[in-house]
Backbone bond lengths (Angstrom), bond angles and torsions (degrees), N, CA, C in turn:
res aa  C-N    CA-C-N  psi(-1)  N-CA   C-N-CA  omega(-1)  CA-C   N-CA-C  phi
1 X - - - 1.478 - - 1.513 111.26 -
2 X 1.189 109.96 -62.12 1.534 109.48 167.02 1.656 132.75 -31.42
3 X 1.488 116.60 -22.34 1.840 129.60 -175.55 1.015 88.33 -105.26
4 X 1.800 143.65 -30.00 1.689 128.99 167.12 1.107 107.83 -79.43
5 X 1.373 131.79 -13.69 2.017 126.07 161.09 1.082 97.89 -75.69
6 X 1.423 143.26 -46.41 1.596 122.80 -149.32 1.626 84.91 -92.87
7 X 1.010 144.59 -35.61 1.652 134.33 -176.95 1.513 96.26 -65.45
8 X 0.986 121.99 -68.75 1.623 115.07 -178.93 1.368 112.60 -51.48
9 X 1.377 135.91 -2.32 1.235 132.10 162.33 1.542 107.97 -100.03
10 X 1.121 120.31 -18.23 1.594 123.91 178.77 1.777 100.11 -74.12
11 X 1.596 110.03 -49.31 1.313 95.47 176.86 1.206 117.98 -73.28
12 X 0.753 142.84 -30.40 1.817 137.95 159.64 1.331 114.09 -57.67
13 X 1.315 153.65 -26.43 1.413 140.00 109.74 0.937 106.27 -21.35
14 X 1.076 154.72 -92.29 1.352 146.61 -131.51 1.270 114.97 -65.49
15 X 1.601 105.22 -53.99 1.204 110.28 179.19 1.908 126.10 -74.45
16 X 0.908 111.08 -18.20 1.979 139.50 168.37 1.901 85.25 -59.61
17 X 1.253 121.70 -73.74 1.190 141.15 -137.94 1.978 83.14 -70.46
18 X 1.101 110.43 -46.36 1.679 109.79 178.40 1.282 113.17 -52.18
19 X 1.308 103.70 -48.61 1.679 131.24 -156.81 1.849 87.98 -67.86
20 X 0.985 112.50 -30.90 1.695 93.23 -147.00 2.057 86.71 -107.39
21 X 1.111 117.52 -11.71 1.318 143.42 174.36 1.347 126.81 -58.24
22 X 1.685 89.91 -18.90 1.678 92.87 -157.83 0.991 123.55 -96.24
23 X 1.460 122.72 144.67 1.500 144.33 -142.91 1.639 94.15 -65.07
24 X 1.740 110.85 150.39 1.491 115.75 160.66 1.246 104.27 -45.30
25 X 1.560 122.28 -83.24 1.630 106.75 -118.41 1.591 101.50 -102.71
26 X 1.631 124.93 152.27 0.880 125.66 149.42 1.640 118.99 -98.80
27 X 1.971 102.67 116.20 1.523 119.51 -172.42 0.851 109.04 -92.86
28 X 1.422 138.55 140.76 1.133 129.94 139.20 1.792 113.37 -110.89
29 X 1.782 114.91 117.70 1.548 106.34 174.72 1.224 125.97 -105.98
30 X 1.115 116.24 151.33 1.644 119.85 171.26 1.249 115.96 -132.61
31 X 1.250 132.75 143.23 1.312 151.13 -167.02 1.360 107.68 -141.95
32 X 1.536 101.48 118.87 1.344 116.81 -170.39 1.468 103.18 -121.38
33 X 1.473 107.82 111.25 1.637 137.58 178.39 1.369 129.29 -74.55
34 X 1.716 99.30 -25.42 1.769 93.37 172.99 1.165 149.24 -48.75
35 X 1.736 113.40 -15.01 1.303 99.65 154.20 1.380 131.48 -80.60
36 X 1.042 117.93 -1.70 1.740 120.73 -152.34 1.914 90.48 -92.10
37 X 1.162 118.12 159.46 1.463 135.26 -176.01 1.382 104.31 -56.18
38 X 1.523 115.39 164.84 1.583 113.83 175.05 1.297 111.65 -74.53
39 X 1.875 99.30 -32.62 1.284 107.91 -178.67 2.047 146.65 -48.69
40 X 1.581 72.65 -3.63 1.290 87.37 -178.67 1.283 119.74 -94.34
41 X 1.543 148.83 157.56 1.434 129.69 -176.70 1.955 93.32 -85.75
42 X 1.742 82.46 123.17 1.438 78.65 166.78 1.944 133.45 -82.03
43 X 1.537 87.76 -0.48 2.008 77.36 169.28 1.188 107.42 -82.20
44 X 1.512 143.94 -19.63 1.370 129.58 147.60 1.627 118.06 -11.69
45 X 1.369 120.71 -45.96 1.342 123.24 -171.24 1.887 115.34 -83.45
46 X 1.551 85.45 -25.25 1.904 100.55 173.03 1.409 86.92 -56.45
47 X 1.149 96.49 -93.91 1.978 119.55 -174.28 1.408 89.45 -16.78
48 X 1.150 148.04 -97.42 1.432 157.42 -108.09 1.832 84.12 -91.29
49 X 1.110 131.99 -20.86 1.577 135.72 -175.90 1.819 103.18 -76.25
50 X 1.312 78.23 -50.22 2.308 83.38 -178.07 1.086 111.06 -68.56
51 X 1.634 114.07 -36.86 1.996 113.03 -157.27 1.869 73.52 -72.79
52 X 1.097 117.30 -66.78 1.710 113.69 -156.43 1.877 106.51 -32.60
53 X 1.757 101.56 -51.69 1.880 88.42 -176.16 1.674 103.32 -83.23
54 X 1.122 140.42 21.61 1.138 128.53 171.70 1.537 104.99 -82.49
55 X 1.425 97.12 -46.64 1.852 129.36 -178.74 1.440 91.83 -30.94
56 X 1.490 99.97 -83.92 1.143 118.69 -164.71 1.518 120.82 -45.57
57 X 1.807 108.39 -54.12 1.399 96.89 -157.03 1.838 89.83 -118.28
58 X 1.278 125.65 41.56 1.242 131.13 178.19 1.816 107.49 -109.45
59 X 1.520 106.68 -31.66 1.265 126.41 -167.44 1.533 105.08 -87.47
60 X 1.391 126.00 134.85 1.080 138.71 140.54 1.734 126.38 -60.73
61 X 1.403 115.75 107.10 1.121 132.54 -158.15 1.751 115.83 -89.49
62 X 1.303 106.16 -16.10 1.568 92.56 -152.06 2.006 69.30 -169.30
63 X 1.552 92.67 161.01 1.305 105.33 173.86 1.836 128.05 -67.63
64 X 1.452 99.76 -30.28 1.240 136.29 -157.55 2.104 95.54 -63.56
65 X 1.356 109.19 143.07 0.972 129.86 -174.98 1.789 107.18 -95.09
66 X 1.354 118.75 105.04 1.502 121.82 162.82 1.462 134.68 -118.07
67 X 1.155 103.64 142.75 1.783 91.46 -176.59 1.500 121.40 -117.33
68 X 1.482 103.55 143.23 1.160 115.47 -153.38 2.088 129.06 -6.22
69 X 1.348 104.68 -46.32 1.094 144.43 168.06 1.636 104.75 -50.88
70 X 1.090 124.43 -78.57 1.445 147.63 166.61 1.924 103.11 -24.92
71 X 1.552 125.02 -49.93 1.453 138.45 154.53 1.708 118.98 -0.43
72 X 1.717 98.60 84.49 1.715 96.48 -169.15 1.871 99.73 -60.16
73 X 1.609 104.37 140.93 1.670 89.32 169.61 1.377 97.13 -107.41
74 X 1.615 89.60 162.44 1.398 106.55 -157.42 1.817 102.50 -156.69
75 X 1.346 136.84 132.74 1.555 118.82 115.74 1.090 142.55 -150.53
76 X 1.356 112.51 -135.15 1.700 97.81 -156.85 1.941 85.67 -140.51
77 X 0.879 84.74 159.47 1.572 99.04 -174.58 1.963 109.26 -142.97
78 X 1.354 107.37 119.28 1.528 109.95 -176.15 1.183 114.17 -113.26
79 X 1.107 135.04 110.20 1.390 154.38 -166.97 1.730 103.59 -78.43
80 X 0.912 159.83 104.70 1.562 139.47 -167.67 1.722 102.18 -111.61
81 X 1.474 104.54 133.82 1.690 130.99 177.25 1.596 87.84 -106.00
82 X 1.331 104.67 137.56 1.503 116.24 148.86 1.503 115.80 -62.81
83 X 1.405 122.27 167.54 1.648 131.96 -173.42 1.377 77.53 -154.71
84 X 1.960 103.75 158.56 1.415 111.49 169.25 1.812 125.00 -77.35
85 X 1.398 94.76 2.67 1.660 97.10 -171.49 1.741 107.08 -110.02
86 X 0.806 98.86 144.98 1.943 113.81 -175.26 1.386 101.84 -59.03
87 X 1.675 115.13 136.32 0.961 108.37 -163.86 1.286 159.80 94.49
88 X 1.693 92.51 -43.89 1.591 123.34 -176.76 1.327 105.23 -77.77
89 X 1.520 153.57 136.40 1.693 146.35 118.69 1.114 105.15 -91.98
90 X 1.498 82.46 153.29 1.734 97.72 162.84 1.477 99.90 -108.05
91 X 1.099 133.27 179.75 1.813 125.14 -148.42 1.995 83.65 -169.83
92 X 1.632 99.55 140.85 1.503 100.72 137.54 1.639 100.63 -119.21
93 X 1.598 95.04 133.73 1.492 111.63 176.45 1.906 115.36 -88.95
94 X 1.112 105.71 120.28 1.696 102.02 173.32 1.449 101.35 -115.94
95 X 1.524 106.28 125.41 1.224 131.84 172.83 1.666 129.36 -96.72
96 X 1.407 111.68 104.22 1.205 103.12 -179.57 1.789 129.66 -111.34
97 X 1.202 141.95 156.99 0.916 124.04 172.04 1.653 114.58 -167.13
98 X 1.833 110.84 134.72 1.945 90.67 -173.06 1.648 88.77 -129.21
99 X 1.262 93.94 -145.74 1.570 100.90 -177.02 1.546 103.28 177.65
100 X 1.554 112.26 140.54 1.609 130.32 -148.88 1.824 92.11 -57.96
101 X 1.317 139.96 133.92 1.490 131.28 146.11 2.135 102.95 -66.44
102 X 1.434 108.28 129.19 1.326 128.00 164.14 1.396 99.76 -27.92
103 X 1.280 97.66 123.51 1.792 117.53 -174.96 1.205 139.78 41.62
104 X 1.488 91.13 40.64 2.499 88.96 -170.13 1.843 58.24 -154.97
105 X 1.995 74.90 155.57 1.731 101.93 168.13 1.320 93.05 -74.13
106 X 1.019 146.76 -0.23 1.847 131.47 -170.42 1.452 105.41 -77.81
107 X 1.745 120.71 142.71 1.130 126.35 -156.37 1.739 70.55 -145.93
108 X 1.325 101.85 121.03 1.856 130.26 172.51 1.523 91.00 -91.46
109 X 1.320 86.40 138.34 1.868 116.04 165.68 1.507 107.90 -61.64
110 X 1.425 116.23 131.26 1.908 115.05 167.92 1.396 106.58 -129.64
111 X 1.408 108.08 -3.84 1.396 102.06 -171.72 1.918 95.47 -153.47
112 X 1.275 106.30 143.20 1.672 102.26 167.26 1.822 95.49 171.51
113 X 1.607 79.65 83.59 1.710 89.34 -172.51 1.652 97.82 -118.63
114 X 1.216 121.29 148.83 1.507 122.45 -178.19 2.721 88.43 -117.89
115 X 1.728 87.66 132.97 1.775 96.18 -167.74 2.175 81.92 -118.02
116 X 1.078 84.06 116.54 1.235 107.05 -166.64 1.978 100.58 -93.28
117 X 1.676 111.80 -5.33 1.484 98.90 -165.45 1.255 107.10 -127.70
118 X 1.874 112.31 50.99 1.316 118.57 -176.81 1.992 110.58 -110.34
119 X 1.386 74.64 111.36 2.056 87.98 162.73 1.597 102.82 -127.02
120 X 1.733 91.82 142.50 1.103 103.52 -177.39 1.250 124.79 -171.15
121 X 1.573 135.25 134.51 1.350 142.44 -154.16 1.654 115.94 -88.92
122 X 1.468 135.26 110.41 0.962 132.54 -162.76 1.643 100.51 -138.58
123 X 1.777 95.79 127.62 1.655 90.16 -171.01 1.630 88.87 -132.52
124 X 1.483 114.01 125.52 1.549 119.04 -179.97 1.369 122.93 -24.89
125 X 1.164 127.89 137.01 1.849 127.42 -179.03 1.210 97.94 52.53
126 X 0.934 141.68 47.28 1.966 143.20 150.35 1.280 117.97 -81.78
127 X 1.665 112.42 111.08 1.216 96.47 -178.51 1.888 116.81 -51.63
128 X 1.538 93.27 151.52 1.680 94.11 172.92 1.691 104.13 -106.71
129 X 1.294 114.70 107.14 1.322 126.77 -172.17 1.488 126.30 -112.31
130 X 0.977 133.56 108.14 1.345 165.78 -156.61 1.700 110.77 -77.26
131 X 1.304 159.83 106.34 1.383 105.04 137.04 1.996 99.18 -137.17
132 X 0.919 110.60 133.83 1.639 116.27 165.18 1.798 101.48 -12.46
133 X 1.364 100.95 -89.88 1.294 128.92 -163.85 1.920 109.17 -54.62
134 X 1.327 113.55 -10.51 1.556 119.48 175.09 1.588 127.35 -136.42
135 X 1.528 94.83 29.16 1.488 102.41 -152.43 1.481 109.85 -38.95
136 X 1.656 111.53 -39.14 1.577 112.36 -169.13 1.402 107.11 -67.09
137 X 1.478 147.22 -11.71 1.077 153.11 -174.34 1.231 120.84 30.46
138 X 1.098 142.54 -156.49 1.721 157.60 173.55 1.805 99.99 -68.35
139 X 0.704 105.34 -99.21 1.592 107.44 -175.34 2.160 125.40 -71.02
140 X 1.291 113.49 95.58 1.691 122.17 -151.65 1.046 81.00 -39.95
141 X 1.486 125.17 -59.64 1.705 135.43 -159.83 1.349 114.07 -54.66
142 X 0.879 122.50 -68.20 1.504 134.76 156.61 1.562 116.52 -17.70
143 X 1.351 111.04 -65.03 1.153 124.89 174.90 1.407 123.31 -58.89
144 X 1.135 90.93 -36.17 1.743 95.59 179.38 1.400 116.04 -57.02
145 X 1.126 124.97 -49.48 1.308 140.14 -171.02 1.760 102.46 -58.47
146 X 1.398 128.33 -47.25 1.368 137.64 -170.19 1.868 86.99 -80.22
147 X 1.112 118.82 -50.12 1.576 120.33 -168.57 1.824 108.10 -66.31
148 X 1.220 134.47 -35.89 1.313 145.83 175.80 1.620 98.47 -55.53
149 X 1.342 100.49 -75.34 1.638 111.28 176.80 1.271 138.67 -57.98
150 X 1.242 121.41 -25.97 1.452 142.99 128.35 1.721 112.55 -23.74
151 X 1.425 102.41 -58.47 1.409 117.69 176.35 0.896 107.16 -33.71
152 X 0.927 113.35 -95.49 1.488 146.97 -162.77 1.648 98.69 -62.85
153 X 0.745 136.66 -43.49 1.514 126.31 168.53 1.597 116.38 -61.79
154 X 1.181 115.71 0.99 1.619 110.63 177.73 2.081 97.64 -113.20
155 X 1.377 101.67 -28.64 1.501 93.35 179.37 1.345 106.75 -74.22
156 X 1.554 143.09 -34.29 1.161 149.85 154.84 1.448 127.97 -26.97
157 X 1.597 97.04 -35.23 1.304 107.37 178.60 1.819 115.08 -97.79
158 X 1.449 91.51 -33.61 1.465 98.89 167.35 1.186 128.29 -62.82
159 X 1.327 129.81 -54.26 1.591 142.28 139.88 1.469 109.22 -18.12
160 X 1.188 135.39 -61.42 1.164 143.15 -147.14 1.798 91.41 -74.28
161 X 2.149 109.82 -62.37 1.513 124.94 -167.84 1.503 92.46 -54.72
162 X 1.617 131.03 -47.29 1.599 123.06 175.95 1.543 127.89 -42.89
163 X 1.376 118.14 -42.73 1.327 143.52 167.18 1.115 129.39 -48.75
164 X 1.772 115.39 -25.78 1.105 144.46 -162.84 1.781 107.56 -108.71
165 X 1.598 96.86 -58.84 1.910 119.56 -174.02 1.409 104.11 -126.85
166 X 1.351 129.01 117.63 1.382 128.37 162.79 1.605 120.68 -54.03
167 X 1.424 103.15 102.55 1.690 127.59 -175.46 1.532 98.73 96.45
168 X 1.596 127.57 3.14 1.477 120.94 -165.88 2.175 104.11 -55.79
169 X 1.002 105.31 -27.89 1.297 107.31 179.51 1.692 125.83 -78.43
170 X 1.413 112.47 -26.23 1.086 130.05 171.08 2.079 120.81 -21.95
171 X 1.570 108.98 -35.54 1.070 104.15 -173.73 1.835 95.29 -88.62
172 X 0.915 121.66 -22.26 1.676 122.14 -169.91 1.356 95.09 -80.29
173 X 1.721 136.66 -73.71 1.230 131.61 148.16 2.276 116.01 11.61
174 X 1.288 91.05 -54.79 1.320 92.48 178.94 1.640 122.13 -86.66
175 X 1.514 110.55 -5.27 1.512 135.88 -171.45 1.388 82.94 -87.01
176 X 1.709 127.68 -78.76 1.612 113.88 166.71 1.696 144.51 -23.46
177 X 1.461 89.37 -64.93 1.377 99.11 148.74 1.435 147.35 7.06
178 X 1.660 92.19 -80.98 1.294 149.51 -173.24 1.629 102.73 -60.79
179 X 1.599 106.43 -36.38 1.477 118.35 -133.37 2.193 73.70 -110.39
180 X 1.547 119.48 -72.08 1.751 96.14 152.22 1.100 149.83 -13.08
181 X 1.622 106.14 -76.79 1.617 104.16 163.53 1.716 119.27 -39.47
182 X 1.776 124.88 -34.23 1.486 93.09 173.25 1.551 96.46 -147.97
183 X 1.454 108.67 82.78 0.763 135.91 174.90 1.682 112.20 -73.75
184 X 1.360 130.22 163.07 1.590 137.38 -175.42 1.739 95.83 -89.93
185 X 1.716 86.73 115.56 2.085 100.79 165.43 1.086 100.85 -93.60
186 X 1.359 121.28 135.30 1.379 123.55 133.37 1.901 97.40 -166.80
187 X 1.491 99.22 179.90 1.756 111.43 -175.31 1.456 113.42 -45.27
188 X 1.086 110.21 130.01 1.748 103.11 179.77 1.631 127.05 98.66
189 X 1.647 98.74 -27.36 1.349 105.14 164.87 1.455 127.88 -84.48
190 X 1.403 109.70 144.60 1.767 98.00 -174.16 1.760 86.62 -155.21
191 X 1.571 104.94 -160.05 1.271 106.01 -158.72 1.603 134.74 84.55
192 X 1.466 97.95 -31.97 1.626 91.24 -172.81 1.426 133.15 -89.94
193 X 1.685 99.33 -11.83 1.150 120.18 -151.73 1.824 106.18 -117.24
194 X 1.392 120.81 129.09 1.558 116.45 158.24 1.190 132.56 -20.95
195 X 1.630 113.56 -22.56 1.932 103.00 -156.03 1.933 79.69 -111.21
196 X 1.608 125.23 3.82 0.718 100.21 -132.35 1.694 102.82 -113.06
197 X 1.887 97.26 22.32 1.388 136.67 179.28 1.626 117.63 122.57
198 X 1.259 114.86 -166.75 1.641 116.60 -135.09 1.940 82.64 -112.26
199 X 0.983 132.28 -34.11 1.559 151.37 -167.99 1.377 104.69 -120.75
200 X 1.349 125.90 87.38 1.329 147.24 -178.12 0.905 138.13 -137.94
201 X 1.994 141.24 148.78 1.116 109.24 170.61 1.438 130.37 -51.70
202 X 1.532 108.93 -35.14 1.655 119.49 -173.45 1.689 91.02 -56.01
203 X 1.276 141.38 -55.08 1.596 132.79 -140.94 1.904 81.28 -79.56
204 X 0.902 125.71 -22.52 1.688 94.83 -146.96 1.729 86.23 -100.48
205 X 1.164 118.60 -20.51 1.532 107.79 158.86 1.332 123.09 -85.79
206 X 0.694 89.12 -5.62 2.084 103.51 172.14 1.365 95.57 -87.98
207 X 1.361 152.99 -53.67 1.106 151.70 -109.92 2.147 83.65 -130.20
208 X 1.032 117.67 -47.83 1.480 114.51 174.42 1.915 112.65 -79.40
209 X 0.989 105.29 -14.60 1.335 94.61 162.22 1.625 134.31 -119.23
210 X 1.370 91.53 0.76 1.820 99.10 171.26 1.549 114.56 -85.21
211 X 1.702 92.79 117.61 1.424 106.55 -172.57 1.541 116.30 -39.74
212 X 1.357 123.76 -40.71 1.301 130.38 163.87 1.573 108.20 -28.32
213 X 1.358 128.97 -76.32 1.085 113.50 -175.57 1.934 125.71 -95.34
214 X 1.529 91.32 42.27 1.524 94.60 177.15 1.885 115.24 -53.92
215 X 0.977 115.66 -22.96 1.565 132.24 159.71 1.265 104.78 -13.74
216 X 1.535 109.30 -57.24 1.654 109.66 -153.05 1.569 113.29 -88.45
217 X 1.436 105.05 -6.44 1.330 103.37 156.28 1.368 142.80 -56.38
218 X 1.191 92.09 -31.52 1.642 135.93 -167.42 1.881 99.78 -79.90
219 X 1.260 104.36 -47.37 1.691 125.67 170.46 1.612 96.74 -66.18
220 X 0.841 144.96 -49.65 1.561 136.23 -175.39 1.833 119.06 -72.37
221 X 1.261 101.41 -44.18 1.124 114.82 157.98 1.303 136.33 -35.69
222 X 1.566 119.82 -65.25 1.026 158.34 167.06 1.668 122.29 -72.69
223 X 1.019 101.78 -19.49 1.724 110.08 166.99 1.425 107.51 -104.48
224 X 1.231 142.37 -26.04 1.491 142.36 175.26 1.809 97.92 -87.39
225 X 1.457 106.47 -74.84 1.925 118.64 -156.64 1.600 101.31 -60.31
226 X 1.614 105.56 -33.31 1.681 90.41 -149.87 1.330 106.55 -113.01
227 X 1.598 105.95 -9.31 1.513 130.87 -177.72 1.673 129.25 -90.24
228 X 1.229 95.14 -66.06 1.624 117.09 165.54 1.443 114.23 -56.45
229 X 1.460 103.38 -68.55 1.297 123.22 -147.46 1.553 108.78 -78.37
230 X 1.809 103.81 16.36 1.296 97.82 -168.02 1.976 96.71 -132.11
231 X 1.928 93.72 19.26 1.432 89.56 172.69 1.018 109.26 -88.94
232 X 1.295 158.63 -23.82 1.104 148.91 176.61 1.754 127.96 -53.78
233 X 1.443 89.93 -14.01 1.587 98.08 -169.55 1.904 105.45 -122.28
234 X 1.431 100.49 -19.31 1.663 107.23 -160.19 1.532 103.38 -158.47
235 X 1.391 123.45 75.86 1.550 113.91 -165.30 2.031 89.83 -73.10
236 X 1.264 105.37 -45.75 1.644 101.84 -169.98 1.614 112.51 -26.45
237 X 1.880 92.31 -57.71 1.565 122.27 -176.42 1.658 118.41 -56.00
238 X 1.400 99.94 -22.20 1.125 101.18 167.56 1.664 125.22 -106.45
239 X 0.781 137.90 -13.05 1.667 134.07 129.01 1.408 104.93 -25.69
240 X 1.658 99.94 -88.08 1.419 98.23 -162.71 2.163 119.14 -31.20
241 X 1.634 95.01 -36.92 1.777 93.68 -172.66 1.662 89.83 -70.57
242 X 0.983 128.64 -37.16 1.669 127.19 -161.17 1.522 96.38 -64.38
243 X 1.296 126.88 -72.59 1.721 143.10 154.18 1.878 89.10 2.20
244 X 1.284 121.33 -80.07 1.480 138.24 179.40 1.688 127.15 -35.39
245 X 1.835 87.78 -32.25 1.593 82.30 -175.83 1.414 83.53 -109.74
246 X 1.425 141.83 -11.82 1.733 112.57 161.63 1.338 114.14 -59.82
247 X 1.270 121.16 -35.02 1.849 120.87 172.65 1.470 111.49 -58.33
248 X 0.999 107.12 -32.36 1.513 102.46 -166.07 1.800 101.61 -78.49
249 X 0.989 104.43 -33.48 2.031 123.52 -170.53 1.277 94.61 -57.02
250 X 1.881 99.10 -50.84 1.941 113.40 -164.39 1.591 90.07 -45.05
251 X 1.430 107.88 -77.73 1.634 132.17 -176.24 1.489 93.24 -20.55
252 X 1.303 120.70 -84.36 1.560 122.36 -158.71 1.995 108.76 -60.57
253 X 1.114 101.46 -11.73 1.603 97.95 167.80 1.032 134.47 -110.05
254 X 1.389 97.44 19.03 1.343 117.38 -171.99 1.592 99.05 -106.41
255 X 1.405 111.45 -50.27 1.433 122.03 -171.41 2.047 104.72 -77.94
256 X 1.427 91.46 -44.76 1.825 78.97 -176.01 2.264 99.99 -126.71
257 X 1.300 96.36 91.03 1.583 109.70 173.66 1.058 115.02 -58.29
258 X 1.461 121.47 129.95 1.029 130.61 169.61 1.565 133.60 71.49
259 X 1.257 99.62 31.79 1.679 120.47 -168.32 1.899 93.68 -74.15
260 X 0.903 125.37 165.19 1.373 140.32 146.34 1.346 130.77 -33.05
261 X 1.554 89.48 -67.04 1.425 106.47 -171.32 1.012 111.04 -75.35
262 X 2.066 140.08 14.24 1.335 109.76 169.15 1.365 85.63 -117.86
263 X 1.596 140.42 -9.43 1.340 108.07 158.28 1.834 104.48 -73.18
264 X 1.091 164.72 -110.71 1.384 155.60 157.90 1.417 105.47 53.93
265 X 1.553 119.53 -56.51 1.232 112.14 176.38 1.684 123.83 -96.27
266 X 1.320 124.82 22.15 1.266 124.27 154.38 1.471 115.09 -119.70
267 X 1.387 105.96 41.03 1.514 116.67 -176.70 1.469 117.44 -84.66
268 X 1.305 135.24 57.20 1.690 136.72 -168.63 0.959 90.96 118.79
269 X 1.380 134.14 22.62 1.842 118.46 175.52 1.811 120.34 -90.51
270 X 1.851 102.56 -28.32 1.013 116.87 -164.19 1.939 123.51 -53.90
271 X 1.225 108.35 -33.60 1.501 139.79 -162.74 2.144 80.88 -61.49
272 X 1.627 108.35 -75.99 1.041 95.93 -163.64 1.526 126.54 -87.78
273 X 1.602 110.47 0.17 1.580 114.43 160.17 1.444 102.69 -65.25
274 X 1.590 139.22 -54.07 1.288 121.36 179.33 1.543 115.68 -64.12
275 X 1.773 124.40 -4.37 1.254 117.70 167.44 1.506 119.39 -72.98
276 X 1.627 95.15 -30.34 1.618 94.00 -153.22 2.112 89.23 -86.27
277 X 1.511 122.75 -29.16 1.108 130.79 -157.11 1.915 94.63 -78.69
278 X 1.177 112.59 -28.21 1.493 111.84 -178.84 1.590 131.20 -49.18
279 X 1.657 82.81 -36.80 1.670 97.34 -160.72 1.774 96.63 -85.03
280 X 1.240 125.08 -9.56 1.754 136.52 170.78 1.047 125.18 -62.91
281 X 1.331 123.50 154.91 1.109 150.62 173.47 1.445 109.66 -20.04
282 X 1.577 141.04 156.74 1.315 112.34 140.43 1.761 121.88 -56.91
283 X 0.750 103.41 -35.19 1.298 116.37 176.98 1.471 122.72 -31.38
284 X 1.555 96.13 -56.72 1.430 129.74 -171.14 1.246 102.01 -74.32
285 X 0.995 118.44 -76.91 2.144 130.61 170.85 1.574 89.95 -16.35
286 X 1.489 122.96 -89.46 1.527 142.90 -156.34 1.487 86.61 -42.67
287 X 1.719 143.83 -70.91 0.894 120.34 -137.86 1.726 99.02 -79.16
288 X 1.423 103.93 -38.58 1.535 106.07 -155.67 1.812 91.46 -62.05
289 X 1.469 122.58 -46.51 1.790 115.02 176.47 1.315 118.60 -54.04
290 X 1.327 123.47 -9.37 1.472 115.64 169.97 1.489 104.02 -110.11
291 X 1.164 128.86 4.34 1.920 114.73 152.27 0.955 102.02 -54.82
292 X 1.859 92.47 -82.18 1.591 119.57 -176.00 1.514 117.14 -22.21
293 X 1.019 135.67 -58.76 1.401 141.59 178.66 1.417 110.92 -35.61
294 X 1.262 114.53 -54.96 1.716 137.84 -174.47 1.686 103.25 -65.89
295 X 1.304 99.73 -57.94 1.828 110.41 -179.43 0.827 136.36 -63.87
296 X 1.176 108.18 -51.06 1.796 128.35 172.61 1.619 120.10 -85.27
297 X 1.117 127.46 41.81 2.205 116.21 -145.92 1.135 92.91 -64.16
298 X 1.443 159.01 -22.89 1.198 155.78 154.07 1.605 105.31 1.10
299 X 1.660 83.96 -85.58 1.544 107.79 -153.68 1.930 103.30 -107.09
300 X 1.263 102.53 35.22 1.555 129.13 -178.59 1.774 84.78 -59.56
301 X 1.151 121.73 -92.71 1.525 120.62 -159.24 1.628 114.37 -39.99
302 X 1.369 105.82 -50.95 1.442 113.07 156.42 1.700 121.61 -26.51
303 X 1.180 117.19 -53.75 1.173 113.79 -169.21 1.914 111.27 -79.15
304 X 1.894 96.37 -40.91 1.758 93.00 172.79 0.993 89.01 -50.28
305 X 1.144 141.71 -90.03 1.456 138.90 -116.48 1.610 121.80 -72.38
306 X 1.542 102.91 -32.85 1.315 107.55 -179.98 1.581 131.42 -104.23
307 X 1.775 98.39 8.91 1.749 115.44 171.43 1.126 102.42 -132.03
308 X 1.549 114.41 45.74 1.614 104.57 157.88 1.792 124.20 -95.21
């Protein structure tokens, strides 16, 4: 009896030890092949569909302990361009990612950015290899593809820890970072670099960690923890905090124009700011449609028209 207690305590270790183990993100990827030739074998693109969510949601990201439940969802969607070299695509990547509002199945948008400057070398059953400390690895091309996604899997998480703790993301932010500063050179690659446009990976980690606009931390915070998460109990109360972080946006676009990160962060937001702004005051409607107008110019007409 005693070796069927200690095994039944081994599996409960074991299984505790999984439980508390478990990876951030929940991915879902897709890779879309229609442009590429017939000539090519298309289960290449199966294969290259699994290794990508294994990548993603196989890997332990961050030190931090989550359980199953806890699983940010998230994905990624790969568009594939032919290139003249075997092997090679060029890709537009769309990145998505939300996270549950306190007590409703509703899961708010934090991320829904489309990365327009992905080339990258993919050869069937290749390992997809990762590491902090070597991001540029053996092959730039190669690398790129594990280094992009990497990316973006640490801002996902960073975004998400901000949403949660004001600056809580700040150390992952620098895990990205990290992943810029030595990023894979060679022909065809872009994205990483300042000269290398205005909407980049380099600006939006530049733009979340330059003390200048520490503000917008404060905007993430405060639009998910103090905003959302407080409709379930206080919709009034939550206007009013929402009301708070359009002032604060005004403020930060007032002082630094035209940054990235405040178009970046009204990217899929619009749908439920005119949900949450509807059910308000006149009062409330009038002021929150004349932020919005200024902040968002996108979806500017959207907002006259539908918070009057």
């Amino acid at each position: 009896m005693k070796n069927l207690h200690t095994h039944h305590i081994l599996l409960l270790l074991l299984f505790f030890t999984q439980t508390v183990q478990a990876q951030e993100l929940s991915a879902r990827v897709s890779v879309n092949a229609t442009r590429i030739a017939n000539t090519v074998n298309r289960q290449v693109f199966a294969t290259m569909q699994n290794a990508l969510t294994g990548f993603l949601n196989n890997r332990k990201w961050t030190t931090d302990n989550f359980l199953p439940n806890e699983k940010i969802e998230c994905s990624f969607v790969l568009n594939l361009k032919p290139t003249p070299d075997e092997n090679v695509y060029g890709a537009s990547l769309t990145i998505q990612s939300a996270r549950p509002v306190f007590n409703t199945a509703y899961q708010s948008p934090i991320i829904n950015f489309q990365d327009e400057d992905f080339t990258f070398k993919y050869v069937q059953f290749q390992q997809l290899e990762f590491n902090d400390n070597r991001v540029s690895g053996n092959d730039a091309l190669a690398s790129n593809l594990t280094a992009v996604l990497a990316y973006y899997a640490y801002l996902i998480i960073a975004f998400d820890y901000d949403s949660y703790a004001s600056k809580g993301g700040t150390p992952i932010f620098l895990k990205a970072q990290n992943i810029v500063n030595n990023a894979p050179e060679a022909r065809g690659i872009s994205g990483w670099k300042a000269f290398d446009g205005i909407r980049n990976r380099y600006w939006l980690t530049e733009n979340m960690l330059n003390s200048r606009y520490s503000l917008i931390h404060d905007v993430y915070y405060g639009y998910y923890r103090l905003a959302f998460d407080k409709m379930y109990e206080d919709e009034k109360a939550a206007r009013t905090e929402m009301l708070n972080v359009l002032n604060m946006l005004t403020n930060f676009n007032a002082d630094n124009p035209n940054t990235m990160v405040l178009q970046f962060f009204f990217l899929g937001k619009a749908n439920e700011l005119i949900k949450l702004f509807q059910k308000g005051t006149p009062q409330e409607k009038q002021r929150a449609s004349a932020l919005l107008q200024k902040l968002d110019l996108t979806n500017a007409a959207r907002y006259k028209d539908e918070l009057k």
